[in-house]
RODO-2510 file (C-alpha; in nm, 4 decimals, decimal comma):
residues 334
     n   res          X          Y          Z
     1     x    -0,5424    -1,7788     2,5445
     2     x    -0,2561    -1,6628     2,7277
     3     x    -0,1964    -1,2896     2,8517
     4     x     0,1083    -1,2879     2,6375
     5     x    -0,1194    -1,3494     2,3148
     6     x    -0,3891    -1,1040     2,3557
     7     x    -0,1948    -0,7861     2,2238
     8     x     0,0712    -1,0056     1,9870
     9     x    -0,1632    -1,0961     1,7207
    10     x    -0,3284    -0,6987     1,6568
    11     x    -0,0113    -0,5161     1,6994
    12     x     0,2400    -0,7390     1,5177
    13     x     0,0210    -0,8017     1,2047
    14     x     0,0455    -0,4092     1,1855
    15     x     0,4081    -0,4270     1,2050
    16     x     0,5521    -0,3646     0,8197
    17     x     0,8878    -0,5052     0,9429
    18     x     0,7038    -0,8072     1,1091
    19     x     0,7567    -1,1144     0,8854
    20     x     0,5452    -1,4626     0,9347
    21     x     0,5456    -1,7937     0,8418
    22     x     0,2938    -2,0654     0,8761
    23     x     0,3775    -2,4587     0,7728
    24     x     0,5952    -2,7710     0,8599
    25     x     0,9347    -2,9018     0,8265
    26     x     0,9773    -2,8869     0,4444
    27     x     0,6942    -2,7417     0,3286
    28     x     0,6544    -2,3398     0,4365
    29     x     0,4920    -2,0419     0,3292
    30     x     0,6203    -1,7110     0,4095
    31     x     0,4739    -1,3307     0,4093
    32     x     0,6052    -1,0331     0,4670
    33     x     0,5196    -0,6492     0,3321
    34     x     0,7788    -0,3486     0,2282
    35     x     0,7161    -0,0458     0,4549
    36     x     0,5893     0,1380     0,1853
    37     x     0,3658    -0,1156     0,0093
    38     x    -0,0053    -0,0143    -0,0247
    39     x    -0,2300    -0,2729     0,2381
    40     x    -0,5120    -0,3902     0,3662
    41     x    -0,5237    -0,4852     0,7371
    42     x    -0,8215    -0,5856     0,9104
    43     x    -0,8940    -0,6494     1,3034
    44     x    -1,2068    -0,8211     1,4142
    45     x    -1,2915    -1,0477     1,7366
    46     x    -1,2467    -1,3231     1,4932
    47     x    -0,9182    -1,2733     1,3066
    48     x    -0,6751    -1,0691     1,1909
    49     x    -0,5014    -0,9976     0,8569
    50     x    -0,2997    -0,8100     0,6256
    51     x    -0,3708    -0,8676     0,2221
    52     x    -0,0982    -0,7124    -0,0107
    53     x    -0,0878    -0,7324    -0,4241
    54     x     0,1350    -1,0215    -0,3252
    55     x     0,0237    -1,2329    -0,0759
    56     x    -0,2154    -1,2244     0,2725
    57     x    -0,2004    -1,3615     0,5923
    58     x    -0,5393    -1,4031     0,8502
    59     x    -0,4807    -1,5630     1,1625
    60     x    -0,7239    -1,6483     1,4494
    61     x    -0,6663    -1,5861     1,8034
    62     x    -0,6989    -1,9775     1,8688
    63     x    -0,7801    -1,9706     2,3031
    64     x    -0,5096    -2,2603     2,3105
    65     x    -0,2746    -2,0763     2,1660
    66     x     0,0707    -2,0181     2,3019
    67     x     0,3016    -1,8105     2,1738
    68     x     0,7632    -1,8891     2,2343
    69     x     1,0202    -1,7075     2,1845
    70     x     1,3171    -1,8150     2,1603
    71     x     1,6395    -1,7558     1,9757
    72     x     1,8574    -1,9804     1,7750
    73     x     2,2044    -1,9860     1,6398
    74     x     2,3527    -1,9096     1,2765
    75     x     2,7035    -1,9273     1,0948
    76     x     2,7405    -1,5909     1,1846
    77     x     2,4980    -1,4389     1,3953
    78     x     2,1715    -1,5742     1,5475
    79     x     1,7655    -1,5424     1,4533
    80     x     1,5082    -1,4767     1,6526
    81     x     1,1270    -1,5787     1,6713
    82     x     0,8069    -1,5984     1,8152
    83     x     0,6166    -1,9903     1,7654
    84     x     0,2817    -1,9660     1,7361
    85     x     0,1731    -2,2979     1,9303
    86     x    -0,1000    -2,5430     1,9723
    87     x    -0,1235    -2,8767     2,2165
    88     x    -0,0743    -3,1476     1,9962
    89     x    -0,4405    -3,2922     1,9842
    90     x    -0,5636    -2,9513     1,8589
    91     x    -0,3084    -2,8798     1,6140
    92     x    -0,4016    -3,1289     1,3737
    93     x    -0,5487    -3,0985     1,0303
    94     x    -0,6309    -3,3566     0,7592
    95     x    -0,3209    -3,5181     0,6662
    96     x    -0,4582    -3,5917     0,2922
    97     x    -0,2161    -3,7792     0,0702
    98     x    -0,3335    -3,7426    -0,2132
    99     x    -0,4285    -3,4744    -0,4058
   100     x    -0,7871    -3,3786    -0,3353
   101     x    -1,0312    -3,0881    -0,4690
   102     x    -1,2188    -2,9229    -0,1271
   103     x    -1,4042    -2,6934    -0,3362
   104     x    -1,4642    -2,3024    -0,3437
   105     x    -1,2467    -2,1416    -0,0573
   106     x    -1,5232    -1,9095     0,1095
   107     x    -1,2727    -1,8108     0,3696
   108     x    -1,0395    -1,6684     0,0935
   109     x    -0,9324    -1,2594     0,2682
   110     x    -1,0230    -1,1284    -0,0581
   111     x    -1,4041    -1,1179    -0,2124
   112     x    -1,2654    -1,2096    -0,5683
   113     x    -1,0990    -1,5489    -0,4625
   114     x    -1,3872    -1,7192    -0,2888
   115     x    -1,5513    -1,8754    -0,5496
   116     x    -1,2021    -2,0317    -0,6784
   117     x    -1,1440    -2,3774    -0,5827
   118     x    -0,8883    -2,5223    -0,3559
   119     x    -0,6787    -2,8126    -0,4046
   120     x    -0,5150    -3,0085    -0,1018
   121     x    -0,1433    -3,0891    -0,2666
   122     x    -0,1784    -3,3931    -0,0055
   123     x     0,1649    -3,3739     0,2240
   124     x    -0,0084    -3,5409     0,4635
   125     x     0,1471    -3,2726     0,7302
   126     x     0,0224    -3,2983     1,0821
   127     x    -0,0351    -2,9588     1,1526
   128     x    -0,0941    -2,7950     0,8132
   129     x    -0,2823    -2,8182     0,4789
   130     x    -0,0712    -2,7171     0,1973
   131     x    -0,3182    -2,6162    -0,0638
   132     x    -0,3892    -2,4269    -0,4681
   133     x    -0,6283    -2,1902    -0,5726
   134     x    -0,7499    -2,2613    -0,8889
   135     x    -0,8919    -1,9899    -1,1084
   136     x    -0,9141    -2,1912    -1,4022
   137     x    -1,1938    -2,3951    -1,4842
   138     x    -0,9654    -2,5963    -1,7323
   139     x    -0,7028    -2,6685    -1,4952
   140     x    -0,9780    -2,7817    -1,2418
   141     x    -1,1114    -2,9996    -1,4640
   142     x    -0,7438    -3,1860    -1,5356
   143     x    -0,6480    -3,1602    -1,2212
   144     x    -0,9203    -3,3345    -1,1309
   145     x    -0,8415    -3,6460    -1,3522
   146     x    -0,5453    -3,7148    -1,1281
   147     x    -0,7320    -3,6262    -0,8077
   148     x    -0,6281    -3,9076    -0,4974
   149     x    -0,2457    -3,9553    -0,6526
   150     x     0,0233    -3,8218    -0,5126
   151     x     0,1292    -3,5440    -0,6353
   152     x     0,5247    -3,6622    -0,6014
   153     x     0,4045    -4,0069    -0,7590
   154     x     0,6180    -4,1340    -1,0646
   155     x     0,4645    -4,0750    -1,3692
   156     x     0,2050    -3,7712    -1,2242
   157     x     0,1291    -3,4946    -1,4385
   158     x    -0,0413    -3,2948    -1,2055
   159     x     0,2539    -3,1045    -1,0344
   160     x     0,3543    -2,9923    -1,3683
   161     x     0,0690    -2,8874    -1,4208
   162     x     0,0617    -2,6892    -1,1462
   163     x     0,3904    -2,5416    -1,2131
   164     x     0,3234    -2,4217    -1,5042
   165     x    -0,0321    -2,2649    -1,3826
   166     x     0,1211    -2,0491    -1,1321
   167     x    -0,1858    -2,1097    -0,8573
   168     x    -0,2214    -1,9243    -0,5259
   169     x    -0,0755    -2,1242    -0,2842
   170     x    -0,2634    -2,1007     0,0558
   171     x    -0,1435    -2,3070     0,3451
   172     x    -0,3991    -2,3554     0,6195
   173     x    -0,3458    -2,4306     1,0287
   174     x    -0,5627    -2,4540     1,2423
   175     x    -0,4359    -2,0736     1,3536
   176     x    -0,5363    -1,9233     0,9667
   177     x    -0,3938    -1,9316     0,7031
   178     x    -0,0719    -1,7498     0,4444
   179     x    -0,1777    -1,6820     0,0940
   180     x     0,1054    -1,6317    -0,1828
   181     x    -0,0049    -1,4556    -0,5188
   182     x     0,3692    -1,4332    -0,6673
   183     x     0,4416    -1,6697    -0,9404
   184     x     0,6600    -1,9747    -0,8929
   185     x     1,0551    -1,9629    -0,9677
   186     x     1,1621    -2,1890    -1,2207
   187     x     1,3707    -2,4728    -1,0775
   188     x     1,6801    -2,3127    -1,0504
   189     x     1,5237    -1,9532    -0,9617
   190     x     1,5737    -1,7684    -0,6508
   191     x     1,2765    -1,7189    -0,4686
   192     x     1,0976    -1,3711    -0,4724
   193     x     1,1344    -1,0866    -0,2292
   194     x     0,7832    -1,0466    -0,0291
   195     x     0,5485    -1,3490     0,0225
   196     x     0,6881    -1,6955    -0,1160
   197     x     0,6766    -2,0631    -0,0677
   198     x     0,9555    -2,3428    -0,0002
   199     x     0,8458    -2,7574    -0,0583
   200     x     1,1138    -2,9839    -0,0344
   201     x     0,9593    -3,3319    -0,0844
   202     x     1,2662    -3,5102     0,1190
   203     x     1,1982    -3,3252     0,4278
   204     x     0,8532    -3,3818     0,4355
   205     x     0,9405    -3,7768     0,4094
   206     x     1,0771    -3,6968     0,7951
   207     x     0,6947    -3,6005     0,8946
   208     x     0,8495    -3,3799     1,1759
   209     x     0,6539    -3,0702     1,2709
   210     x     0,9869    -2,8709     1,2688
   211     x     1,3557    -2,8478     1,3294
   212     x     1,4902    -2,9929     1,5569
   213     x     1,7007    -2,6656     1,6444
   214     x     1,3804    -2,5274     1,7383
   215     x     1,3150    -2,5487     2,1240
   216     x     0,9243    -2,5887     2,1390
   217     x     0,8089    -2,7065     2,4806
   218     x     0,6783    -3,0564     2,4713
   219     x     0,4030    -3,1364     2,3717
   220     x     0,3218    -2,8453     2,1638
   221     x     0,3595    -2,7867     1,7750
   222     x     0,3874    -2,4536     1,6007
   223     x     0,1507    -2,3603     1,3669
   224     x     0,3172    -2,0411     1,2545
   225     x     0,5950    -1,7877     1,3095
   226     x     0,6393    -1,4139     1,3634
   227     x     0,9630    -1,2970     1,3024
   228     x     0,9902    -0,9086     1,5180
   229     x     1,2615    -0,7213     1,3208
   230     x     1,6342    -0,8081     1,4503
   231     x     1,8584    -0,5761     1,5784
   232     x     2,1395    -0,6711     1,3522
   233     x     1,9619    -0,7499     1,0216
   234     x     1,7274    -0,5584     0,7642
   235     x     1,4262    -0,7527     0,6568
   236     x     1,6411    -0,9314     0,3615
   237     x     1,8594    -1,0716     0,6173
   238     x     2,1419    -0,8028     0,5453
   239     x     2,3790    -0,7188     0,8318
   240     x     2,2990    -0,3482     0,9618
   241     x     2,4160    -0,1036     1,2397
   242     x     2,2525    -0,2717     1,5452
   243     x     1,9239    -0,1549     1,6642
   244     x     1,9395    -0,1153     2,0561
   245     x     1,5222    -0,0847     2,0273
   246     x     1,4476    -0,4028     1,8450
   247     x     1,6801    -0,6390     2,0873
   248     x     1,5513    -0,4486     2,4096
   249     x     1,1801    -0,5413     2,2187
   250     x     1,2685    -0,9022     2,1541
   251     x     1,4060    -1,0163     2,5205
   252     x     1,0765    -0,8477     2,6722
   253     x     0,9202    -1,1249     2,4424
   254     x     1,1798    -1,3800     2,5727
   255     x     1,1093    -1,2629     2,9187
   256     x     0,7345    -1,2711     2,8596
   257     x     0,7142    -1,6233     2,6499
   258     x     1,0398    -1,7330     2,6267
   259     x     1,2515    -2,0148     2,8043
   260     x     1,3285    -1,9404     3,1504
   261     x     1,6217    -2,1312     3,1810
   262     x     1,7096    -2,0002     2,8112
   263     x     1,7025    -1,6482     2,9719
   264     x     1,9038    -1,7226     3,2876
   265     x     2,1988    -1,8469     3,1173
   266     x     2,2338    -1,5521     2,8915
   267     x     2,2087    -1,3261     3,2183
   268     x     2,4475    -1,4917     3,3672
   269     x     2,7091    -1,5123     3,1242
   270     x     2,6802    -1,1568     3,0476
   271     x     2,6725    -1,0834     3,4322
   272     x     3,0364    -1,2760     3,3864
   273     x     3,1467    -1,0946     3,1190
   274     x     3,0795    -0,7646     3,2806
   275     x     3,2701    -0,8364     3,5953
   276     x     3,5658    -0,9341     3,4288
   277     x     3,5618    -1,2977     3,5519
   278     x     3,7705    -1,5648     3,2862
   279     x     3,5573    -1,8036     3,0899
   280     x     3,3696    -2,1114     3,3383
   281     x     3,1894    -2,3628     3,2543
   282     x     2,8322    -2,2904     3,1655
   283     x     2,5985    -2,6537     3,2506
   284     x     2,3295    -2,7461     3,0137
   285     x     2,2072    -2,9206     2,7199
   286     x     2,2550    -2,8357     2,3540
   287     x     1,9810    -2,5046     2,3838
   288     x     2,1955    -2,4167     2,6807
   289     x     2,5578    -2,3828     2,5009
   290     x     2,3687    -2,2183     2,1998
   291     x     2,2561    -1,9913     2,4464
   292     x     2,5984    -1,8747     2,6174
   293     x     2,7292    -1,8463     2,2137
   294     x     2,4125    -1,6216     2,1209
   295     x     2,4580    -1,3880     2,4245
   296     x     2,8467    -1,3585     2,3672
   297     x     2,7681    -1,2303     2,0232
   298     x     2,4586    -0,9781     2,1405
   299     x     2,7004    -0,8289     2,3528
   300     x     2,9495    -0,8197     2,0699
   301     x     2,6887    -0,6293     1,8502
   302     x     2,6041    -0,3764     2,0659
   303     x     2,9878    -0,2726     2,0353
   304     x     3,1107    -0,4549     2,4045
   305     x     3,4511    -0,4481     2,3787
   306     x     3,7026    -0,6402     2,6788
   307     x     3,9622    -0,8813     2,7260
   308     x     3,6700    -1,0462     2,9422
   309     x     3,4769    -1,0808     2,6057
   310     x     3,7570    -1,1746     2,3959
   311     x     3,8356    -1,5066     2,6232
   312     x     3,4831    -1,5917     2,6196
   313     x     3,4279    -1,5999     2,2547
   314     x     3,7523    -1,7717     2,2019
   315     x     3,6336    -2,0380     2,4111
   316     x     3,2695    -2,1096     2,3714
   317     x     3,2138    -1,9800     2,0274
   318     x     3,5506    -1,9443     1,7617
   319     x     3,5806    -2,3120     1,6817
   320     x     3,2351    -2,4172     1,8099
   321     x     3,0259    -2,6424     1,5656
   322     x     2,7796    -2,4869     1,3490
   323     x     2,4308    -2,5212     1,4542
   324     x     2,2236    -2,3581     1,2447
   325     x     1,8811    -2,3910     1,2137
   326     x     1,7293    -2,6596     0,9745
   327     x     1,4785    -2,3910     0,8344
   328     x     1,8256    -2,2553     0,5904
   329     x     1,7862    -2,5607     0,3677
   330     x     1,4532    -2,4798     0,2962
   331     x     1,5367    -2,3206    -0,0419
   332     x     1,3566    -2,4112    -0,2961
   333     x     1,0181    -2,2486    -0,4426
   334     x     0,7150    -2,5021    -0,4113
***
């Protein structure tokens, strides 16, 4: 495990304004806690977690694991997170397609839920196991009936079935696992506030691991996300005075597990910027111009004001395409 990980795990899962995720391109699961909200955390050698009324999250401190930072671009601003990676050839996990009964989860966080039984939905993910917990002896027993069909398979019952149950959903990696307790928005709901799931069946048809606005190193696949607060947004994504402590936090991370070259270029276009000098031409590939456009707009919301400024955002960033990460169409509950 690398020196970068050995702290990151303990003190971020105590972090109330931390948020997490932990799945694949179209199917996610998501936790996060209010400041305020009564919880259980838990440190051993083994694994660490945080259980809520609404959700939990346990993760393992893999020895292959690597964690990246790195920072992408959105319509307005930019995001900021922390993949939690495996190599490939350790990352994976089943890949059912089907859906398929396991049996009781005995690694369920809480007493009370490990003699439940999980259900693999059967995604057939690489790196993660979208699952149910099934409290309901009836529903097992139906469920079962339709056990090795898809669950997206004309003329299934099952996922309405599970719809209308309103099962824990627990996805699994190989780095632990996210629990969601909150019941399932209808169709056309919004998701809740707190720990919540996305599917989207047509982006799981691409079988990739994750966006491709997301700058993994080769080779290696995230099996979760940590999400450090942002200096310019609340927890719900709401724009807020900017917070000089959580940016200086998050480019320590970039500088500690981050993209070198990523790095660089924003230190030397704000080196630019500083000095006066007119707008140049910045090299690189795509990650490289979303760079220069990220740190033109840090140093915009941190109040930098100059003509310097003005000439670089006018030509690297007013009319530039939108890139935004892939991870905004993931809107609806699963």
């Amino acid at each position: 495990m690398s020196a970068a990980a050995i702290d990151l795990l303990p003190r971020e899962i105590s972090n109330p304004d931390t948020q997490w995720s932990l799945g694949t391109f179209g199917a996610i699961a998501e936790f996060s806690r209010a400041p305020d909200e009564p919880v259980r955390l838990s440190q051993t050698p083994e694994a660490v977690s945080a259980v809520t009324a609404r959700g939990g999250i346990a993760l393992k401190p893999h020895p292959a694991i690597r964690p990246f930072a790195s920072e992408g671009i959105t319509r307005t601003g930019w995001n900021q997170r922390v993949a939690l990676c495996l190599p490939r050839d350790d990352c994976a996990m089943h890949q059912r397609i089907a859906l398929t009964e396991i049996g009781p989860d005995h690694e369920a966080p809480r007493e009370e839920d490990r003699n439940c039984v999980l259900f693999d939905l059967g995604f057939g993910a690489l790196q993660i196991d979208c699952c149910i917990r099934i409290d309901d002896h009836s529903l097992a027993a139906r469920l079962r009936e339709h056990a090795g069909r898809a669950v997206f398979e004309p003329g299934n019952p099952a996922m309405a079935m599970i719809l209308a149950a309103n099962p824990h959903r627990v996805f699994i990696s190989r780095l632990g696992r996210i629990e969601v307790y909150q019941p399932i928005p209808p169709p056309l709901g919004k998701s809740p506030e707190g720990p919540h799931t996305h599917v989207l069946p047509r982006l799981l048809q691409s079988r990739r691991t994750h966006p491709a606005t997301e700058p993994v190193p080769q080779g290696w696949i995230p099996c979760a996300h940590l999400y450090p607060p942002h200096p310019a947004r609340d927890g719900l994504g709401e724009a807020r005075p900017f917070y000089a402590t959580h940016h200086h936090a998050f480019q320590r991370m970039m500088a500690a597990c981050g993209d070198p070259a990523a790095l660089a270029t924003k230190r030397r276009v704000v080196d630019a910027v500083l000095a006066g000098e007119p707008p140049t031409a910045v090299a690189g590939d795509r990650h490289g111009r979303i760079s220069v456009r990220i740190a033109l707009r840090q140093m915009k919301s941190q109040g930098h004001a100059s003509a310097a400024l003005s000439a670089w955002l006018a030509s690297f960033d007013a009319a530039a395409p939108d890139e935004a990460d892939d991870d905004a169409a993931l809107q609806n509950e699963g």
